[in-house]
SERO-4910 file (N, C-alpha, C, O; in steps of 0.05 Angstrom, whole numbers):
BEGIN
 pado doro    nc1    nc2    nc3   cac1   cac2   cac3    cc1    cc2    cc3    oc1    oc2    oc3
  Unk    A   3862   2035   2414   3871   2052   2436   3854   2048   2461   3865   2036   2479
  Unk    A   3832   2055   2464   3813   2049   2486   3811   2020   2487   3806   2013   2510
  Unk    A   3813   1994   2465   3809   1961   2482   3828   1953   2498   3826   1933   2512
  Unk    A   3854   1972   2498   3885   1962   2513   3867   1983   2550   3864   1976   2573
  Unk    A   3863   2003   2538   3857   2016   2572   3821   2006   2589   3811   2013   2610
  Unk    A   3810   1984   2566   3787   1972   2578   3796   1954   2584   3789   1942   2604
  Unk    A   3813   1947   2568   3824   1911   2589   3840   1920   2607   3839   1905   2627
  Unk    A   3857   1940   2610   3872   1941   2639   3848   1947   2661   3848   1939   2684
  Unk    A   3825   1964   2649   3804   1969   2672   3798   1946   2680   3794   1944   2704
  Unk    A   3795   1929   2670   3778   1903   2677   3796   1882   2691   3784   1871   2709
  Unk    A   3824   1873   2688   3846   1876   2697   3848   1884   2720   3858   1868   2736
  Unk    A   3842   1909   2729   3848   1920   2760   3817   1915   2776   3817   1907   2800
  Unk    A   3791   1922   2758   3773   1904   2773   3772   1876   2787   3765   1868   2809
  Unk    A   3784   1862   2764   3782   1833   2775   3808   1824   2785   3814   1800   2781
  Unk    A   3831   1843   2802   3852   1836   2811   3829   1848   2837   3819   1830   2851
  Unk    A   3822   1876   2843   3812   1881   2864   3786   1860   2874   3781   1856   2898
  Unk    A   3774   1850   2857   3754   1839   2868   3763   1815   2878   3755   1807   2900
  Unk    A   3786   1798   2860   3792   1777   2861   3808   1774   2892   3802   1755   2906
  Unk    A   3828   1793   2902   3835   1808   2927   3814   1808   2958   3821   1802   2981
  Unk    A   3787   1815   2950   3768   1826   2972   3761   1793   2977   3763   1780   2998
  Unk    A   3753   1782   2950   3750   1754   2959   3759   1733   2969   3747   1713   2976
  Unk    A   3789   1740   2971   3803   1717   2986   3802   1731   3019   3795   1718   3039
  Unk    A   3809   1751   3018   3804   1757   3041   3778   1759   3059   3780   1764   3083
  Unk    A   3744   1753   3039   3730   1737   3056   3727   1706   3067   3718   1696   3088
  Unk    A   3741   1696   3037   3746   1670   3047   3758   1663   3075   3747   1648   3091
  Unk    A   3775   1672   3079   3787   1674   3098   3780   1680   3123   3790   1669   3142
  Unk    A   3754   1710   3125   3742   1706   3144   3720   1692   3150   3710   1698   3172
  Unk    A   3708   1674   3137   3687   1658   3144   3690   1635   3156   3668   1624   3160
  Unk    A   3711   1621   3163   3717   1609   3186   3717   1617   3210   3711   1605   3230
  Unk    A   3725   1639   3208   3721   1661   3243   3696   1669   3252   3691   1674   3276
  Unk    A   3678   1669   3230   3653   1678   3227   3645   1661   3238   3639   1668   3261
  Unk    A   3641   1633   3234   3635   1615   3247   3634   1597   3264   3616   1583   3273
  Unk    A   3667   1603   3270   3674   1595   3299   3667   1621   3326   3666   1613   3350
  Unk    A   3663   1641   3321   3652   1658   3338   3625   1646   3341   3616   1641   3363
  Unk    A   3607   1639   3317   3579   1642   3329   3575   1614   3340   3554   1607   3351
  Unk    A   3597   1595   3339   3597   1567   3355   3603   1572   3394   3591   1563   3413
  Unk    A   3632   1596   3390   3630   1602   3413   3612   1618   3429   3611   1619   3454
  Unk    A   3593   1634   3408   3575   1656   3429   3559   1639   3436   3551   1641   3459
  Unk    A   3546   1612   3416   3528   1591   3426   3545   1576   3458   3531   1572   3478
  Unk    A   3568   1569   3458   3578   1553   3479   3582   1572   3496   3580   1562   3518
  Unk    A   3586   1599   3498   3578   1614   3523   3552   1624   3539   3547   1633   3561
  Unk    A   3532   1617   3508   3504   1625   3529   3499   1593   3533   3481   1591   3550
  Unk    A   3508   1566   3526   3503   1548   3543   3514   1542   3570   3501   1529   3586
  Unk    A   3543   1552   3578   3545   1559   3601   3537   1574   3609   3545   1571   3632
  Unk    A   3525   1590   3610   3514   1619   3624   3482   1602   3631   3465   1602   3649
  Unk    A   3484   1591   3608   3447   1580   3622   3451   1567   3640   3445   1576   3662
  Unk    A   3466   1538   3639   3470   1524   3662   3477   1536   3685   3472   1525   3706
  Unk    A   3489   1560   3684   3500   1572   3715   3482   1586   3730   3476   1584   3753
  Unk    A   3472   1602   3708   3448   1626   3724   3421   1624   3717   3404   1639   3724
  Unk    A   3416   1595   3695   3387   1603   3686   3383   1620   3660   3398   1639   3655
  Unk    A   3362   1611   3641   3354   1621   3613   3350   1657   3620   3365   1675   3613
  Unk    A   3333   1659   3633   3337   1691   3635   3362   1711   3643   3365   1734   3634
  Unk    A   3373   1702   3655   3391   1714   3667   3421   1716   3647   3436   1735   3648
  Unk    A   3424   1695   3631   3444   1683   3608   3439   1697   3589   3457   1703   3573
  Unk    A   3407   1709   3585   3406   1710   3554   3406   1749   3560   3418   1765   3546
  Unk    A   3393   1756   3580   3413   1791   3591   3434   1800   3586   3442   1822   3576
  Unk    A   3452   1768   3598   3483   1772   3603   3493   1772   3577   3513   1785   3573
  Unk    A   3481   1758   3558   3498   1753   3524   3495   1782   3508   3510   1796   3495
  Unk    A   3457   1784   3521   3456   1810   3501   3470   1842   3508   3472   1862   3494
  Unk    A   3477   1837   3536   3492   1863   3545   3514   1862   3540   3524   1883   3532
  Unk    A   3530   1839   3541   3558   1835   3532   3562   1847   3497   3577   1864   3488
  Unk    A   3541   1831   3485   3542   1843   3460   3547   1865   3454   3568   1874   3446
  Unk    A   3516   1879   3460   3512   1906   3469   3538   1933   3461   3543   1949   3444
  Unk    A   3552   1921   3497   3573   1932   3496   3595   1930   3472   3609   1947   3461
  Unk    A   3594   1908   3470   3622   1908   3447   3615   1927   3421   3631   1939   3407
  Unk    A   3585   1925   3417   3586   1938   3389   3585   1973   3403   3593   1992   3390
  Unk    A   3576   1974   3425   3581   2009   3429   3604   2016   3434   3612   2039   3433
  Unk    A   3625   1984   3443   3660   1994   3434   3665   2007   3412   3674   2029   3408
  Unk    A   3652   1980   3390   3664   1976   3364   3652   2010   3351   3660   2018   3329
  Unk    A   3639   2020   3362   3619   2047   3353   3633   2063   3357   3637   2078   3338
  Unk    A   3651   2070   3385   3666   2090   3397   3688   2086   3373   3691   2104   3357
  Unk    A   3702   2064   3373   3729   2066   3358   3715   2075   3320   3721   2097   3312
  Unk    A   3702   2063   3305   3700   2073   3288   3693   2098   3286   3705   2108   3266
  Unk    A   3679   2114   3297   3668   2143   3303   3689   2160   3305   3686   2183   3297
  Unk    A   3726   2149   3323   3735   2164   3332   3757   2164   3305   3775   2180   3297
  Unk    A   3748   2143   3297   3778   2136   3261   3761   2159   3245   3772   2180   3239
  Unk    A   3738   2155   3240   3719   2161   3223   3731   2203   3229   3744   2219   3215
  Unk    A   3720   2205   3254   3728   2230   3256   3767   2241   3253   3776   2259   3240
  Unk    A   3780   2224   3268   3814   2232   3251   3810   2235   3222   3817   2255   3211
  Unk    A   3801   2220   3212   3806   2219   3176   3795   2243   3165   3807   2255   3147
  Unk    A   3768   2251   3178   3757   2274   3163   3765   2295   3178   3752   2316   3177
  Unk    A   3790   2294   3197   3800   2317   3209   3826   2325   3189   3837   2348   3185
  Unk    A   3834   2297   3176   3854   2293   3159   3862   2311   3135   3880   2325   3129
  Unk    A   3827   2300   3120   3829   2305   3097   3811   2322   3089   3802   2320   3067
  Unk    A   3798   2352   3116   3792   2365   3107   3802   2392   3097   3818   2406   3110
  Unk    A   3789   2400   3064   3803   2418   3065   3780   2460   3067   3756   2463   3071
  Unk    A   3797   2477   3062   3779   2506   3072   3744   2508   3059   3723   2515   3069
  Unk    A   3752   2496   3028   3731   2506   3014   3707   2477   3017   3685   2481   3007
  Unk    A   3711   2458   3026   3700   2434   3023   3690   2437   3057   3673   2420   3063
  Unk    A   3697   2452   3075   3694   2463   3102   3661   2465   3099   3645   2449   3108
  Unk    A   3656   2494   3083   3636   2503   3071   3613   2494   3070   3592   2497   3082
  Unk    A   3621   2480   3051   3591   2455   3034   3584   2436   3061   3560   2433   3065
  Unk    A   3600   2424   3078   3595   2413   3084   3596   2427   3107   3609   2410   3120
  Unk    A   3592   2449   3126   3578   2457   3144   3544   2458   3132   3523   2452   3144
  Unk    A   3546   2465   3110   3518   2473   3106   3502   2451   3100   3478   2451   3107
  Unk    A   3515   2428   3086   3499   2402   3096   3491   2387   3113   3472   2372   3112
  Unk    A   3520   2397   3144   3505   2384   3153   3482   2399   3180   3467   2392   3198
  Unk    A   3492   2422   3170   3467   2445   3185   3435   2436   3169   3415   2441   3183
  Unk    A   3431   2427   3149   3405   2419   3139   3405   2385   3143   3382   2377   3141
  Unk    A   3424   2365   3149   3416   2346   3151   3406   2350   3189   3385   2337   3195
  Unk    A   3421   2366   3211   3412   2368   3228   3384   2371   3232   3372   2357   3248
  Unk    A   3370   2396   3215   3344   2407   3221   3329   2380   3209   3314   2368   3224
  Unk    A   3332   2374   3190   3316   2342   3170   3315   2324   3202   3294   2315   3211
  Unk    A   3337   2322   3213   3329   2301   3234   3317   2308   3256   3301   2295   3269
  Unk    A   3324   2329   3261   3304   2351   3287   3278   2344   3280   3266   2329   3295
  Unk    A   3267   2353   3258   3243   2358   3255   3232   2338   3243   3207   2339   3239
  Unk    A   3247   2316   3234   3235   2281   3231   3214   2261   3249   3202   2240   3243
  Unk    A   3217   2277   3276   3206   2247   3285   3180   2270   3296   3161   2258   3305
  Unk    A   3178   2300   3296   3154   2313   3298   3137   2305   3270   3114   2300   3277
  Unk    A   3139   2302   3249   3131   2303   3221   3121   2279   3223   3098   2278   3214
  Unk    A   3130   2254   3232   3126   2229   3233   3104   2230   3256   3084   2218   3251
  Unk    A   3105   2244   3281   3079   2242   3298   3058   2260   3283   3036   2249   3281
  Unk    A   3060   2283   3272   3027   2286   3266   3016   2267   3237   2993   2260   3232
  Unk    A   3038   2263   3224   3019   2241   3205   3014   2218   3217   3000   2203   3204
  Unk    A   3021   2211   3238   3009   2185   3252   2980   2200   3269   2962   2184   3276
  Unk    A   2977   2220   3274   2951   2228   3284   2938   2245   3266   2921   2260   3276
  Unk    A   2944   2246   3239   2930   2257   3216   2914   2232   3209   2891   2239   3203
  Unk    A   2918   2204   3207   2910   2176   3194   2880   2174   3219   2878   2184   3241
  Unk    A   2862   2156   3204   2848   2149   3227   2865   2127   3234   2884   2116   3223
  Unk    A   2847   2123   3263   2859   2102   3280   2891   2110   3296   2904   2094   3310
  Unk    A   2898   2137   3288   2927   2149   3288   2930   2143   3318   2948   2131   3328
  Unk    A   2911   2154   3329   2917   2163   3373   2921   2133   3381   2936   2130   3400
  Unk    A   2910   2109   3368   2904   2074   3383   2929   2065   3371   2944   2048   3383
  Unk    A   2935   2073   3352   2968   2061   3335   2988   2072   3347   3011   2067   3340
  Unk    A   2985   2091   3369   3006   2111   3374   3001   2093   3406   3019   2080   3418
  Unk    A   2982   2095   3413   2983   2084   3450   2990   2051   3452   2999   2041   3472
  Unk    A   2981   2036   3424   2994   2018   3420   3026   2013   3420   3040   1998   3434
  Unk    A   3034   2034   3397   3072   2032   3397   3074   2040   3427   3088   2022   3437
  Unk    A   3069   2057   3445   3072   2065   3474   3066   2037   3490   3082   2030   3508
  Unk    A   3058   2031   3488   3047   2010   3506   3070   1981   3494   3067   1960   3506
  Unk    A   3083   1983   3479   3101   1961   3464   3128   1973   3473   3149   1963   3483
  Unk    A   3122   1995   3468   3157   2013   3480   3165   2006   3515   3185   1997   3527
  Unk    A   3141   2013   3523   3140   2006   3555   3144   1985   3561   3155   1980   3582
  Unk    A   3136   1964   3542   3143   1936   3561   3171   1925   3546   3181   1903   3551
  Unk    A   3183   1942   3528   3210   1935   3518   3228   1956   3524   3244   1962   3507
  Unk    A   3227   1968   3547   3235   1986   3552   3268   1993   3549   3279   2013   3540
  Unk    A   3283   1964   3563   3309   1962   3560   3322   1966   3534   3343   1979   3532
  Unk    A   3311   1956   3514   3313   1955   3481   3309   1989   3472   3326   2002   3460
  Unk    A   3286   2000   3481   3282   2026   3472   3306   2037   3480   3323   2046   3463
  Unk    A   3309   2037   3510   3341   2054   3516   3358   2048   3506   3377   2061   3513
  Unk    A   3362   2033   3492   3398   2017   3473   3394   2031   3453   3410   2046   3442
  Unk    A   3366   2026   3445   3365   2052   3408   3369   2063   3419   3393   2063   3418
  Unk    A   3361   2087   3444   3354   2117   3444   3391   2122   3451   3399   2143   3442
  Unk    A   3411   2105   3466   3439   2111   3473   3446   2103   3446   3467   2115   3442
  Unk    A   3441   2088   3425   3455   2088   3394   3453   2118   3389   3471   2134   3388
  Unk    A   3427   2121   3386   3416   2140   3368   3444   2159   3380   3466   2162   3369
  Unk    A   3436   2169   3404   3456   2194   3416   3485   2188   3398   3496   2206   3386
  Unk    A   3496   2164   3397   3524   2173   3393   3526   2183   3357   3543   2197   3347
  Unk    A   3510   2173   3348   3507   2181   3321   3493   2206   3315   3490   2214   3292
  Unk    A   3484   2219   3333   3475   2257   3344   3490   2267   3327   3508   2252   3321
  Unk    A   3490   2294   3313   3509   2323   3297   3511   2332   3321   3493   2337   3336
  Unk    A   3542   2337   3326   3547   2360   3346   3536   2386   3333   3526   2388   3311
  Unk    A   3540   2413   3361   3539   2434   3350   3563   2433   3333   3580   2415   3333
  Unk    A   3563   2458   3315   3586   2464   3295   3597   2452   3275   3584   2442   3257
  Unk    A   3615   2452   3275   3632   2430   3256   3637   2407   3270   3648   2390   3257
  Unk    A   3629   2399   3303   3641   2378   3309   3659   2368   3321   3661   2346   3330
  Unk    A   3678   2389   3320   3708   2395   3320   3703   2402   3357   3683   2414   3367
  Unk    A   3723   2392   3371   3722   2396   3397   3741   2417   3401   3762   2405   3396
  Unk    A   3748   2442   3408   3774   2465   3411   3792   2449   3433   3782   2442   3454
  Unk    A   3816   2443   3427   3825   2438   3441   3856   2464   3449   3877   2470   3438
  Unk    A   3841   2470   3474   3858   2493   3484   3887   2497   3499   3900   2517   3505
  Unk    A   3890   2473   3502   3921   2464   3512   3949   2462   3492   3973   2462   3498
  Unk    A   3931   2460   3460   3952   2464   3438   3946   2483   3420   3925   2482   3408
  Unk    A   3972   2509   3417   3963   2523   3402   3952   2516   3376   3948   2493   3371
  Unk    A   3946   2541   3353   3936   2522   3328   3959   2538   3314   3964   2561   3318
  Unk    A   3975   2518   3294   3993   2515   3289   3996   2537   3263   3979   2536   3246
  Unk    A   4018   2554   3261   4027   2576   3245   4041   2562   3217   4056   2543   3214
  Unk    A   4028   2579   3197   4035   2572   3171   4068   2571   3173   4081   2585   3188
  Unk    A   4081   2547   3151   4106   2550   3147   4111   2562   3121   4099   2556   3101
  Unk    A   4131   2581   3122   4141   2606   3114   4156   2592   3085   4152   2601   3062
  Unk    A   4169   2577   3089   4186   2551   3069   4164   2545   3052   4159   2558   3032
  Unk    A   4147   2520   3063   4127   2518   3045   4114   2535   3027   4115   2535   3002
  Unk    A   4099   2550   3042   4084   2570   3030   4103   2576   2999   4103   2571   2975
  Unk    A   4116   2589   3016   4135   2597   2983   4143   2581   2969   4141   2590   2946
  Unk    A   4154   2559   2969   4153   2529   2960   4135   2524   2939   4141   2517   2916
  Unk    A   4104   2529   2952   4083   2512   2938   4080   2544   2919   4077   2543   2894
  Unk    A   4082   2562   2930   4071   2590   2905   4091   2593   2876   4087   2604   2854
  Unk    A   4114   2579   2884   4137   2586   2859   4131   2558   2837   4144   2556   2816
  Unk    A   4110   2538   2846   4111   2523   2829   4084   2518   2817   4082   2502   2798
***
């Protein structure tokens, strides 16, 4: 009884796996022809404007695309869990993420006094300062990541006041209680 429903398990593993893998196959030609073309665009960009100026322009271009690619997953990420949340799962997960907020609030204070609890703590600290400062542009790209990946207040949820919020149906309801 259970070797007929271990071989169908194994069966749908290795149809799914067998599945994910063709479909990398598939992308690793793209994979590679992109990083042929990002190389043939910072070789034009060098020749036009010069190594400094090319290698700005590649990394801002980048940059940007992945804080596209950040906006659109963030905004799927949030429909879906607007989707598929439901009253009692509301709950748990206000309160998670009301304690994952404070965990990160109070992360990077916890992380400075054990860096000035250690000896040598104050020269390791004016050191990272003094590395931050002259990479300054880089610091600001984390510090604008970091922001978009921030906990809103609340649930997150933006009120949107131009559409009412929508009244139980009367059909259903009774629908779903008679069965």
């Amino acid at each position: 009884m259970f070797a007929g429903l271990a071989n169908q398990a194994k069966a749908a593993a290795s149809s799914l796996l067998l599945k994910y893998l063709a479909r990398v196959t598939v992308a690793i030609p793209f994979v590679i022809a992109l990083g042929f073309a990002l190389a043939a665009m910072t070789l034009m960009l060098v020749e036009r404007f010069g190594h400094v100026v090319a290698y700005w322009t590649m990394a801002g271009g980048l940059a940007a695309i992945g804080l596209i690619a950040a906006f659109v997953v963030s905004a799927k990420e949030h429909e879906e869990e607007r989707a598929e949340q439901k009253p009692e799962a509301l709950d748990t997960q206000q309160v998670m993420s009301d304690a994952t907020a404070q965990a990160v609030m109070q992360a990077p204070l916890a992380m400075l006094e054990a860096l000035f609890a250690t000896p040598g703590g104050a020269t390791t600290a004016l050191k990272a300062a003094r590395i931050v400062g002259r990479n300054w542009p880089l610091a600001l790209l984390l510090v604008m990541i970091g922001v978009l990946f921030w906990p809103a207040e609340g649930d997150g949820a933006i009120p949107d006041s131009a559409e009412p919020a929508p009244k139980p149906d009367a059909e259903k309801t009774v629908a779903n209680g008679l069965r």
